[in-house]
N, C-alpha and C positions, 0 to 999 in steps of 0.2 A: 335252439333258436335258428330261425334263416338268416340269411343274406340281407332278406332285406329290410327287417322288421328295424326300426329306430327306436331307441328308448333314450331318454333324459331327463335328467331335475331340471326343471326350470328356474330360472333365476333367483324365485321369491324362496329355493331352498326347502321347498313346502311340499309342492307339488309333482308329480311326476308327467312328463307328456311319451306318449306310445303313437306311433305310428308305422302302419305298413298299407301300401297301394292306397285304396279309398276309407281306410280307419283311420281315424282320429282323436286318442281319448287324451283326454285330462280327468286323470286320479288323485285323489287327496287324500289319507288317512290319518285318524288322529288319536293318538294312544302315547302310551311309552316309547320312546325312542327305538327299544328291540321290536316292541310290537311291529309299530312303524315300516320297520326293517324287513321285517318277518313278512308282512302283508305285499311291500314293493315288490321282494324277490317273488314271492307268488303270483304276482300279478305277471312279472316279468317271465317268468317260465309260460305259465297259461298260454299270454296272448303270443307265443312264436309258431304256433299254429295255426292260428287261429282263420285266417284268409284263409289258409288251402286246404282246410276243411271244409268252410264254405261254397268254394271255389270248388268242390270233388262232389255237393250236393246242389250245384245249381239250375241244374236241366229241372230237378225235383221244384225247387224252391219256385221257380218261376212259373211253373203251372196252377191253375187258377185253384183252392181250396177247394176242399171235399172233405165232409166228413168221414166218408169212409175210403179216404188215400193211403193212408196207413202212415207210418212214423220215416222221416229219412235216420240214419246213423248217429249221424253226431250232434251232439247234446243240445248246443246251440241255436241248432237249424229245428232240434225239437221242441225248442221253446219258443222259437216263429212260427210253426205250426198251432200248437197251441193257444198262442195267442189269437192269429185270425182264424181258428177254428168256429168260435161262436157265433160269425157273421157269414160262415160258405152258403150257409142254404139259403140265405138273402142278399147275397152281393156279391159282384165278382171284387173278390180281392186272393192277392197272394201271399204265402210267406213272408216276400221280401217289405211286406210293411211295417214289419218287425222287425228288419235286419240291426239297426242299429241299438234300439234298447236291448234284443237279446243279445248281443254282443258287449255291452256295460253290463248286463247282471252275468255273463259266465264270468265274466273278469272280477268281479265283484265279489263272484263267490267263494272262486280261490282265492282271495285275500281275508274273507271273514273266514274260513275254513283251516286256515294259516297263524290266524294272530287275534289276540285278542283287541279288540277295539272300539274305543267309545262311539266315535262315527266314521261314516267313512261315505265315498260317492265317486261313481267313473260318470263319468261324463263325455258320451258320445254323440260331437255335434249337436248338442241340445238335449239328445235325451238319456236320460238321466237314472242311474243306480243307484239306491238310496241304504245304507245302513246306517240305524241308530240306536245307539242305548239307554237303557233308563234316563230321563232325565235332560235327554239331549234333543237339541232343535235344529233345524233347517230352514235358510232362506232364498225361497227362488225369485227373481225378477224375469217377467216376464218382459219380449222386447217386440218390437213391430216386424220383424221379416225383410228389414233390409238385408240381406247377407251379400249382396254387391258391396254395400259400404258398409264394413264391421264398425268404424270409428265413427260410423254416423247413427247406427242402432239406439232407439230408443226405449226405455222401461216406459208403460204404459203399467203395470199392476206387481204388486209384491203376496206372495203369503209365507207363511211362516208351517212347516212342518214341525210335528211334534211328535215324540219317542211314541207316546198313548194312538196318534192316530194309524191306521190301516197304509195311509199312506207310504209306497217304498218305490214308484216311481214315477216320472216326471218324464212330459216327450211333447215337442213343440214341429207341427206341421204346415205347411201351407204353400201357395202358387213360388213365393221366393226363394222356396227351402231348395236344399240339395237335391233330394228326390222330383218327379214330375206330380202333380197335383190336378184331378180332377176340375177342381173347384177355384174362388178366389179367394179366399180367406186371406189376408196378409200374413196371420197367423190365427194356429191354435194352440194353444197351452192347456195340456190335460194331466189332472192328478190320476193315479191309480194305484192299483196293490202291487203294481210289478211295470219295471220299465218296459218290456216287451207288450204286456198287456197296453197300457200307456201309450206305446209305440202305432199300434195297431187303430186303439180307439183314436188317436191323433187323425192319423189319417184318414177313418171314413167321415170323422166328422169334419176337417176341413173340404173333404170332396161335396160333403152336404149344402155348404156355403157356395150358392152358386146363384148366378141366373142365366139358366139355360137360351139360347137362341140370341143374348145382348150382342148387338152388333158393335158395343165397344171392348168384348170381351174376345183376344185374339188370339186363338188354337192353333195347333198343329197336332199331326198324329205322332204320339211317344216313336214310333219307327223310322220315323226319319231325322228323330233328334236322338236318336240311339237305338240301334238297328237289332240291338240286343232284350230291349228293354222287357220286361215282362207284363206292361201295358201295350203290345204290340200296336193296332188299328187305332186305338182309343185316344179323344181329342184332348190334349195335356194343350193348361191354359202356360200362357206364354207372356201376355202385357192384358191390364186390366186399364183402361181408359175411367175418369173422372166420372161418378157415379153421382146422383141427388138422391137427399136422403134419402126419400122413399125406398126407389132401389136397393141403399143400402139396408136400412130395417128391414126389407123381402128378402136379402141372401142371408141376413143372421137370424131372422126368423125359420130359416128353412134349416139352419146350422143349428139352432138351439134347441128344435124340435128333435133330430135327430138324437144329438148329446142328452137331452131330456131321457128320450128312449134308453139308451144308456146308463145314465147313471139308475134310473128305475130297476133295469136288472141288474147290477151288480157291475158292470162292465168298467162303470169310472166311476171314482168319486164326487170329482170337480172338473172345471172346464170353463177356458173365458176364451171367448171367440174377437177377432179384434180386425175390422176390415176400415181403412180408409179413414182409421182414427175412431172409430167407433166401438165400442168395445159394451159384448153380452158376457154375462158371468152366472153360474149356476153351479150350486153343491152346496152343504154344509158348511165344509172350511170355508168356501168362501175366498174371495181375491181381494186383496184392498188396492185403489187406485193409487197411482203414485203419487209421491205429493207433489213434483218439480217435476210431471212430464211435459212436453220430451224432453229428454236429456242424454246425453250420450253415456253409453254404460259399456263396462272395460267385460264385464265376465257376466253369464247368464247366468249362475248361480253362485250361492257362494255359503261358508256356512258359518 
């Protein structure tokens, strides 16, 4: 373990919370008590690496996809590769759109690999590691992309995962989020087979959500809001000005089109795109509207 990695139960005696630099999970696991046990300490060994493995693959990770880049070392960083693989030879995107789902499913793994368990889920800033067993469900609330005001976030849509469907990861993208955002999406919340895959498809379709050239739409280039970034030149939206309808049906039009594209090959399951109070939804499973939104909501997911 480092120095600087933090680990703790959380109050509710439930949960565990992990944090080292800019990682942030909340893990849950639900079994036997040993199980329980079993899965935490695994989780806890895993993640004391886990940044300065990243951190030793980054030059890698922040260059733009190619299919034929070839693989970096460590596991994690291979399963951000893989995920925006499918989209290099049409879009600039990089690794790092995956950094945080592939960082729940390594964690993830060591824990089911570890212990036996009915379900289980890390939860990194939204996007989301899914394990279930026979039998067992999950419930995600989706929220609008306030993340300035967590206590002011509201559910705008619920679905319910089940053991039977494909569904094992969950990843929410957009202009508010932690990352910089192409696009204006206030949020997008995407089902898929894998948090990283998830991860990935989150973000090109929030960048898809957009109207190009809006003069209430207010950029800057990712490099001088972080001189690091791996959107170097490229105009990361910053404040989104009061949009009329119209407008807003043309950026979820352009966003649903995309995610359409998507879930057609295999890339996502589901997807509910939600700008300005408005919200598009497409898949199978399917989103149900809240029934009391907005409302303030304490946890993004919960099971």
């Amino acid at each position: 373990m480092n120095g600087r990695a933090q680990i703790r139960m959380l109050s509710d005696g439930r949960r565990l919370h992990m944090h080292d630099g800019p990682i942030d999970l909340i893990v849950e696991a639900c079994g036997e008590a040993r199980e329980v046990e079993a899965a935490y300490n695994a989780a806890s060994l895993r993640f004391g690496s886990v940044l300065d493995e990243l951190c030793g693959e980054l030059e890698f990770l922040r260059r733009p996809a190619r299919a034929d880049a070839g693989l970096p070392r460590c596991p994690i960083a291979q399963r951000m590769v893989a995920a925006v693989t499918p989209y290099a030879s049409q879009i600039f995107i990089t690794p790092m759109a995956a950094v945080a789902g592939a960082v729940a499913e390594e964690i993830l793994a060591a824990m089911i690999a570890n212990a036996n368990l009915s379900k289980a889920y890390v939860n990194d800033g939204g996007d989301i590691a899914l394990h279930l067993s026979d039998g067992e469900t999950f419930v995600v609330g989706m929220v609008d992309g306030m993340v300035e005001r967590p206590d002011r976030a509201s559910l705008f849509g619920t679905t319910t995962i089940r053991y039977s469907n494909a569904i094992r990861g969950i990843a929410t993208s957009g202009w508010r989020g932690r990352s910089f955002s192409l696009g204006i999406a206030d949020a997008v919340t995407v089902l898929g087979d894998s948090a990283s895959a998830a991860d990935a498809a989150a973000t090109v379709i929030a960048n898809a959500v957009d109207l190009p050239g809006h003069s209430g739409v207010g950029r800057v280039r990712a490099c001088e809001l972080a001189p690091d970034s791996d959107l170097g030149e490229r105009m990361v939206t910053q404040s989104v000005g009061r949009l009329d309808q119209r407008e807003i049906a043309a950026a979820l039009q352009a966003g649903s089109d995309v995610a359409e594209s998507l879930r057609a090959s295999g890339l996502v399951r589901a997807a509910a795109l939600n700008l300005q109070g408005e919200t598009r939804t497409l898949g199978p499973e399917g989103f149900a509207p809240s029934e009391n939104t907005p409302r303030p909501l304490r946890s993004l997911a919960h099971a």
